[in-house]
C-alpha positions as CSV (number, residue, x, y, z in Angstrom):
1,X,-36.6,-16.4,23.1
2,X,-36.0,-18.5,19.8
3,X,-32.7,-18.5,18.4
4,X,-32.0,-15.9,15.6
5,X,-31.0,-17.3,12.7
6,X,-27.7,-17.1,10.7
7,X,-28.0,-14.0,8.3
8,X,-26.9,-14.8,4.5
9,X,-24.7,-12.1,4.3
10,X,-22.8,-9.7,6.2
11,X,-21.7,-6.3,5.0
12,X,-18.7,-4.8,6.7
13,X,-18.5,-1.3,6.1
14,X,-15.4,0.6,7.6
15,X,-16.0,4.2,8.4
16,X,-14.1,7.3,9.2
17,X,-15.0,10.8,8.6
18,X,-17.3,10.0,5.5
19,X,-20.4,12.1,6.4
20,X,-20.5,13.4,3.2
21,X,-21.0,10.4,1.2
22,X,-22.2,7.6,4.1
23,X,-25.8,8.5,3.8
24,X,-26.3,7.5,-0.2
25,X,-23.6,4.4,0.9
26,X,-26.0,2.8,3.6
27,X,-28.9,3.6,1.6
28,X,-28.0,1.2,-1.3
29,X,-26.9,-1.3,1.1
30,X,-30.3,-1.0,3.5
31,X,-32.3,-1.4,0.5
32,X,-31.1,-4.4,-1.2
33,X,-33.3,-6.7,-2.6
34,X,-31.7,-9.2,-0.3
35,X,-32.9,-8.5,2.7
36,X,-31.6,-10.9,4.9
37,X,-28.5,-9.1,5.3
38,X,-26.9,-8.2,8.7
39,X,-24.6,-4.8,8.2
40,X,-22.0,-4.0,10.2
41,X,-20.6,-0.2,10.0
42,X,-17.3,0.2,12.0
43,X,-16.9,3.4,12.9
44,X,-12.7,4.1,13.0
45,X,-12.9,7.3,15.6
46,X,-14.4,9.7,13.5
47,X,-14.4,13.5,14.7
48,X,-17.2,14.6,11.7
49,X,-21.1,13.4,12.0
50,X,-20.2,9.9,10.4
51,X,-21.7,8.2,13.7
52,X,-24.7,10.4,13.5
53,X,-25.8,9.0,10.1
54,X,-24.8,5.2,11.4
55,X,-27.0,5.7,14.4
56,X,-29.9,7.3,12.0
57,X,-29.8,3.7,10.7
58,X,-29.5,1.5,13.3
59,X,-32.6,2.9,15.0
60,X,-34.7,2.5,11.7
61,X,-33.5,-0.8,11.2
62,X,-32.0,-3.5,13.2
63,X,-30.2,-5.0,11.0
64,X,-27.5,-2.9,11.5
65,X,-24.6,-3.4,14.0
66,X,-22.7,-0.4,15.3
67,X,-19.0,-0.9,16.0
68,X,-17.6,2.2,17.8
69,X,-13.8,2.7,18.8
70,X,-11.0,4.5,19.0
71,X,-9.3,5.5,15.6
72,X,-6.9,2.6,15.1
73,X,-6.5,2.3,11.3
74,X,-8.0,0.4,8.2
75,X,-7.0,-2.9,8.9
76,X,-7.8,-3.1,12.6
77,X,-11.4,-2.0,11.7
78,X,-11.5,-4.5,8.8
79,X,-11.0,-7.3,11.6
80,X,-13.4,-6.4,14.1
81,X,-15.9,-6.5,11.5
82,X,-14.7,-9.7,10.6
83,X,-14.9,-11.0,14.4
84,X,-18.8,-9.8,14.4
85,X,-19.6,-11.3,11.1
86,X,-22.0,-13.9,11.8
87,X,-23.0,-14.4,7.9
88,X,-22.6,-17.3,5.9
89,X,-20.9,-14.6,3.9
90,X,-19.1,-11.8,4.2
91,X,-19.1,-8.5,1.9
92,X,-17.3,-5.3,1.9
93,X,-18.7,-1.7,0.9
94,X,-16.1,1.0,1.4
95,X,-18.4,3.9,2.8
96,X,-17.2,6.3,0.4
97,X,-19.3,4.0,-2.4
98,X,-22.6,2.9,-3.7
99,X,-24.2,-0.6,-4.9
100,X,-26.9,-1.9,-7.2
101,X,-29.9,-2.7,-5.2
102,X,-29.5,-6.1,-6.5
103,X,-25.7,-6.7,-5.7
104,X,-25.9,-9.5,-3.3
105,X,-28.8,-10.9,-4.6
106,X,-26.9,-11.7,-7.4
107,X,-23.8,-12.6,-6.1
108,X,-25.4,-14.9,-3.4
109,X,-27.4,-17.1,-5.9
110,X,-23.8,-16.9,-7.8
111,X,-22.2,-18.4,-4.8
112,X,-24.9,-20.6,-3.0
113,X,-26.1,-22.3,-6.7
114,X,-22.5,-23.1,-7.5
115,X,-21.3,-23.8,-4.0
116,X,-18.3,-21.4,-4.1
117,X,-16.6,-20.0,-1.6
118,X,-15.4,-16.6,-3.2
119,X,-17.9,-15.0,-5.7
120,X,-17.3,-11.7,-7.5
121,X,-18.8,-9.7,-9.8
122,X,-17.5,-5.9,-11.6
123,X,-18.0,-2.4,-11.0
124,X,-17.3,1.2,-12.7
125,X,-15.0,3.8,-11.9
126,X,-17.1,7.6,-10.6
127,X,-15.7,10.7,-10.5
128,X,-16.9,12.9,-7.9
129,X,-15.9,16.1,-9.5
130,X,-16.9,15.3,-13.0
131,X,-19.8,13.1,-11.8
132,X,-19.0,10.9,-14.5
133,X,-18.6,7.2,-14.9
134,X,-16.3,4.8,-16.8
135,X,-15.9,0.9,-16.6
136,X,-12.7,-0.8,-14.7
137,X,-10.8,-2.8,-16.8
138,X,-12.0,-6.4,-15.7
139,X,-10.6,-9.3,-14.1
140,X,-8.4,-10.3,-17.1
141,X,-10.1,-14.1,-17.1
142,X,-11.2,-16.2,-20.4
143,X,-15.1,-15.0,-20.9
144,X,-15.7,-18.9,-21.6
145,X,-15.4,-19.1,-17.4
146,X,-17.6,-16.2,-17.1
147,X,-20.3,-17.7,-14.3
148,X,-18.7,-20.9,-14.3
149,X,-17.0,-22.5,-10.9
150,X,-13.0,-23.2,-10.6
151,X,-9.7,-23.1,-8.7
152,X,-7.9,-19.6,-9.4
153,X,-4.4,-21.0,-8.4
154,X,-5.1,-24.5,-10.8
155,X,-6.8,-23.1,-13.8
156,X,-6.4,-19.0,-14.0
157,X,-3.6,-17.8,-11.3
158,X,-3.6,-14.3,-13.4
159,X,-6.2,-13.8,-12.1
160,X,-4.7,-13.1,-8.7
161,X,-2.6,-10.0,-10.3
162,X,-4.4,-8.5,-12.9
163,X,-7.2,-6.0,-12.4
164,X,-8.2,-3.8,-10.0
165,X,-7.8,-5.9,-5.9
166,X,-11.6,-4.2,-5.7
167,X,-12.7,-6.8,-2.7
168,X,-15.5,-4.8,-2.4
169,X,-17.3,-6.6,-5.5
170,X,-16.8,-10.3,-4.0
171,X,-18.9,-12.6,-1.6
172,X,-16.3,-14.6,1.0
173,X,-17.5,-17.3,2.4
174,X,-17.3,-16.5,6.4
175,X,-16.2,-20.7,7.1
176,X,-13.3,-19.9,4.2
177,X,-12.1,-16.6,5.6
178,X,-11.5,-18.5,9.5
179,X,-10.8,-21.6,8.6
180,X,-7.8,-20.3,6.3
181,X,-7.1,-17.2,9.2
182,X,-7.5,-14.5,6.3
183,X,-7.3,-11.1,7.8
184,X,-6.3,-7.6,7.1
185,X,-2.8,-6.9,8.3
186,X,-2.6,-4.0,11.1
187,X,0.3,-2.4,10.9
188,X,-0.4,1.6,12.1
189,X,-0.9,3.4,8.9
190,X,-1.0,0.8,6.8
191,X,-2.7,1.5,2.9
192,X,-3.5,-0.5,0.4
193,X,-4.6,-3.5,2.4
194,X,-6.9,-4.5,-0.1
195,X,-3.3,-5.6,-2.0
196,X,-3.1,-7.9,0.4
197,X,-6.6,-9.6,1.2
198,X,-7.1,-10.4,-2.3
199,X,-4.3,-13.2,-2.7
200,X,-4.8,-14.5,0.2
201,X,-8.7,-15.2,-0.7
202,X,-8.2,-16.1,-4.0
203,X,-5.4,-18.4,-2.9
204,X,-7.6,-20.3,-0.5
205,X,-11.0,-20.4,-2.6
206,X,-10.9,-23.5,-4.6
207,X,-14.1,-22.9,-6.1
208,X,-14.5,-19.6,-7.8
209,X,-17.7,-17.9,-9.9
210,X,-17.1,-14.9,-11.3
211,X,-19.9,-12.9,-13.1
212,X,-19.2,-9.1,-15.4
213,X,-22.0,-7.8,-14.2
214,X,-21.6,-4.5,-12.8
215,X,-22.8,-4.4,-8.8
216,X,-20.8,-1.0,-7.2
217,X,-19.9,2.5,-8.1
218,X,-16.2,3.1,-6.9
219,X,-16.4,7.2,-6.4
220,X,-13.0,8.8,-7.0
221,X,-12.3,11.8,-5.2
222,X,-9.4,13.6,-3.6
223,X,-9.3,11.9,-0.3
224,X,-9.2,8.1,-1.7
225,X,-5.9,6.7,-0.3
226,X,-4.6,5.9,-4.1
227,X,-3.9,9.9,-4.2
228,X,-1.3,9.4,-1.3
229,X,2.4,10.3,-2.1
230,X,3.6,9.6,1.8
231,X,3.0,6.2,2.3
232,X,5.5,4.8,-0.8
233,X,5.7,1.0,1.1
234,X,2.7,0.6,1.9
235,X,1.8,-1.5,-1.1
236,X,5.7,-3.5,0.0
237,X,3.7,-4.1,3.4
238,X,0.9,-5.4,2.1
239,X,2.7,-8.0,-0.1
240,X,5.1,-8.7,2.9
241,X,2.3,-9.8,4.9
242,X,0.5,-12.0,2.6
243,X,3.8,-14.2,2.3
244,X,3.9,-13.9,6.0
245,X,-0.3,-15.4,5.8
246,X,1.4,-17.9,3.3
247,X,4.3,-19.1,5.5
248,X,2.3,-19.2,8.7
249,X,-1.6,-20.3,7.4
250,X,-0.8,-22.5,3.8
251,X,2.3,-23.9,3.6
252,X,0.8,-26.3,1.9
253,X,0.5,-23.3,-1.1
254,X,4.4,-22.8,-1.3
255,X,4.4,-22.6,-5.3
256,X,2.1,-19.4,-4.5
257,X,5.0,-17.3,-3.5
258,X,5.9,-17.3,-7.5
259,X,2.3,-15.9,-8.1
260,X,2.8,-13.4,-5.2
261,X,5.9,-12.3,-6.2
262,X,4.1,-11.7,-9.8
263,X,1.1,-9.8,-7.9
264,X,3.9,-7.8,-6.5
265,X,5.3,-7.2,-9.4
266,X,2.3,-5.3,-10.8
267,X,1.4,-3.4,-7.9
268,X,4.7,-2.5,-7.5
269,X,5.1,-1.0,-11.2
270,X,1.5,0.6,-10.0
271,X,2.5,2.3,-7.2
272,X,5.9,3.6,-9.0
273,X,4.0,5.2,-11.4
274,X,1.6,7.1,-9.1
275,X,4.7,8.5,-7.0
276,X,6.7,11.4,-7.8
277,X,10.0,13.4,-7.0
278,X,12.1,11.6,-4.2
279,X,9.4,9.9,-2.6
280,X,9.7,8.2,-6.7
281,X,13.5,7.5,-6.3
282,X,13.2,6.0,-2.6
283,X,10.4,3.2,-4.2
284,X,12.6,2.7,-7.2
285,X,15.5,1.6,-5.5
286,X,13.6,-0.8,-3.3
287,X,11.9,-2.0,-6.3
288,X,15.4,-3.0,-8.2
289,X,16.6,-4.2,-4.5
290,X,13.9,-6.6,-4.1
291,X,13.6,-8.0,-7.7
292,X,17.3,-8.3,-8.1
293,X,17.0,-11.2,-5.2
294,X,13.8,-12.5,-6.5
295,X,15.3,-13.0,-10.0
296,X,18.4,-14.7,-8.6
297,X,16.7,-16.8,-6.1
298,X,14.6,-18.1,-8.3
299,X,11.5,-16.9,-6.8
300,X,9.8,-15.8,-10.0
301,X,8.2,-17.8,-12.8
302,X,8.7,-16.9,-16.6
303,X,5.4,-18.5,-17.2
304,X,3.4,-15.7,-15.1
305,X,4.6,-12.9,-17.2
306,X,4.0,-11.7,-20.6
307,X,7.2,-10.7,-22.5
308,X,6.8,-6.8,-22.4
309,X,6.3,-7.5,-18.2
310,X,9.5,-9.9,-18.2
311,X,11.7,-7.4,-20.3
312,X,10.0,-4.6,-18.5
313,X,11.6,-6.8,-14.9
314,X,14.9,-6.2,-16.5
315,X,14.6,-2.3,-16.9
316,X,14.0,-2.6,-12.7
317,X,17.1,-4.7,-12.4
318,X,19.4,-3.0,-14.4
319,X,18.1,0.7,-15.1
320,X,21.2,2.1,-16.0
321,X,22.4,-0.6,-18.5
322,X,23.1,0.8,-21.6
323,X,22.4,-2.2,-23.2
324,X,18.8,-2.6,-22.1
325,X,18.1,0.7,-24.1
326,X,19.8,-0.5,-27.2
327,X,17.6,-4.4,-26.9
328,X,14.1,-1.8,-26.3
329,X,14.6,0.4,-29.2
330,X,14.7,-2.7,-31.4
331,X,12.0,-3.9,-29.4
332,X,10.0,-0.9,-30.7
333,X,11.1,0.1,-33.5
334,X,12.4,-3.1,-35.4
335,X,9.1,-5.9,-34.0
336,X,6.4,-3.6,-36.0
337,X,8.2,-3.7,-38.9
338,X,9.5,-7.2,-39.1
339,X,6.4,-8.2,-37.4
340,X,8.2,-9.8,-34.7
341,X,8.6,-9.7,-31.0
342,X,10.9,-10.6,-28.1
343,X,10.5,-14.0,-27.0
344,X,11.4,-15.1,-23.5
345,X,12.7,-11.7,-22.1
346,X,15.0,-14.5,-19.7
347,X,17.4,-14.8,-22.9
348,X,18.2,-11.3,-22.1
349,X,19.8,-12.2,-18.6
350,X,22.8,-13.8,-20.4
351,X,24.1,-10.6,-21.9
352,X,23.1,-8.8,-18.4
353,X,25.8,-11.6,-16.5
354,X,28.6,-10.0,-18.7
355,X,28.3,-7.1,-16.7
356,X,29.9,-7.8,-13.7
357,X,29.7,-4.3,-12.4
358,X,25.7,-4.9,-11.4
359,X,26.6,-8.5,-9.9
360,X,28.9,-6.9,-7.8
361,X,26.6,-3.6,-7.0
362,X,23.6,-5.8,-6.0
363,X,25.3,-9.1,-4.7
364,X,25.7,-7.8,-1.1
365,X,22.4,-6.1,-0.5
366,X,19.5,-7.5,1.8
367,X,15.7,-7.3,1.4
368,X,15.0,-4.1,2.5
């Protein structure tokens, strides 16, 4: 029997009780205009007909692979697809989405023309209820290295924190993802994971193509796990173990854990903006907890942030100072008018160190 040859991409899409939407999801995948795909659906213990529809497929075509176990969580399915990925590269289609029929096409040629080993392209926003659509708000990089190859953490590390994670628009190359042990982390009801995988794989890719073309449709619905008010440290988690990926897999990346902690930084002020009530409070206090330490250990870098995000650090830090208030109104009200603004938000630490009252509250408290 002759040996079957490597595939040039594998799909890994994780499934659990998404019959509604699975069909139109393996559809666009099964009839990409790269054909020489393999697709892997991981089935997480679904209790709905999501296994019917995967079966449907895998009988019509044998491309597919069929991964069916026990419900054990996001990141656990993420990795056995990871472990049956026998692609030169790996993709991820959430099963709740749709793609372009020629969404790898394009991103291989990206990838393979340019040797890369992480290629990404864009996608738009859909609203399930509204059924309408609406672009994301890019990657935040220069247009002038739009389909161009380089190192994210040498040339653009904003990259790595701004924009939507959205690692279901990216080719990895499979030989990246092993060699540099990047995985999803399993912690039982984990969220947010794609937090997480995204600085690890743009940490270890040292050549990068990114193209705006627009290759998936991200459907927003009631169900997506951004709508979530329980899980409040779940984005903390994910953070937590991509320092714990840095420490164990790339200590040779130390300076990263500044970028990291900047990546944290935004996804933090994210996910304290979609909580509410005391669920709100409990984040809030972790957040000031955390960036207290980080501040005073010198584990961030001024360089990483704008000056609205560095002064905006400060209203974490010190949220009840009244001086804070006093520096923002002039901020706001005196910058248009004087057509000025706030330069190097660290200037502001000085007058914070008068106030020994939140030296003294913060001093003694641990990472949480």
């Amino acid at each position: 029997m002759p040996k079957k040859s490597q595939p040039k991409v594998s799909v890994l899409v994780p499934c659990y009780n998404v019959e509604k939407y699975l069909d139109e999801c393996l559809a666009s995948i099964a009839n990409q205009t790269l054909r020489d795909i393999e697709i892997i659906c991981i089935n997480d213990g679904s209790t709905d007909g999501t296994l019917d529809i995967i079966n449907k497929y895998a009988k019509s075509d044998k491309r597919f692979v069929v991964i069916d176990k026990e419900n054990e969580g996001y990141g656990k399915s993420m990795n056995r697809g990871l472990d049956a990925a026998t692609g030169e590269y790996v993709a991820i289609v959430e099963s709740d989405d749709w793609i372009e029929p020629r969404a790898f096409e394009i991103l291989y040629n990206g990838a393979t023309q340019n040797n890369a080993d992480l290629a990404k392209a864009e996608f738009v926003f859909f609203d399930n209820d509204t059924r309408k659509e609406w672009p994301s708000w890019g990657i935040g990089l220069d247009p002038k290295l739009y389909e161009t190859v380089f190192c994210p953490t040498e040339t653009n590390p904003e990259i790595i924190w701004t924009g939507h994670p959205s690692i279901w628009t990216c080719l990895y190359s499979n030989k990246m993802l092993r060699d540099n042990n990047i995985r999803f982390a399993e912690t039982p009801g984990a969220a947010f994971q794609d937090m997480g995988f995204k600085p690890k794989a743009f940490a270890a890719a040292t050549r990068f193509w990114y193209t705006p073309t627009v290759i998936l449709h991200y459907r927003k619905h009631a169900n997506n796990s951004d709508k979530n008010n329980n899980k409040i440290y779940a984005v903390a988690d994910a953070h937590d173990d991509t320092e714990k990926w840095l420490f164990e897999n790339r200590p040779d990346l130390a300076d990263m854990n500044k970028i990291i902690n900047r990546s944290r930084f935004a996804n933090y002020v994210w996910n304290l903006r979609r909580l509410s009530g005391e669920s709100r409070e409990l984040f809030r206090q972790r957040f000031q907890t955390e960036f207290y330490l980080y501040k005073h250990k010198n584990q961030l870098d001024k360089s990483h942030f704008d000056d609205k995000s560095w002064l905006k650090l400060y209203t974490v830090i010190y949220p009840r100072n009244p001086l804070w208030w006093m520096l923002r109104a002039m901020a706001v009200v005196g910058g248009p008018i004087y057509k000025t603004r706030i330069r190097y938000g660290n200037k502001v630490h000085y007058l914070f160190n008068f106030l020994p009252i939140y030296k003294q509250k913060l001093a003694g408290v641990k990472h949480a």
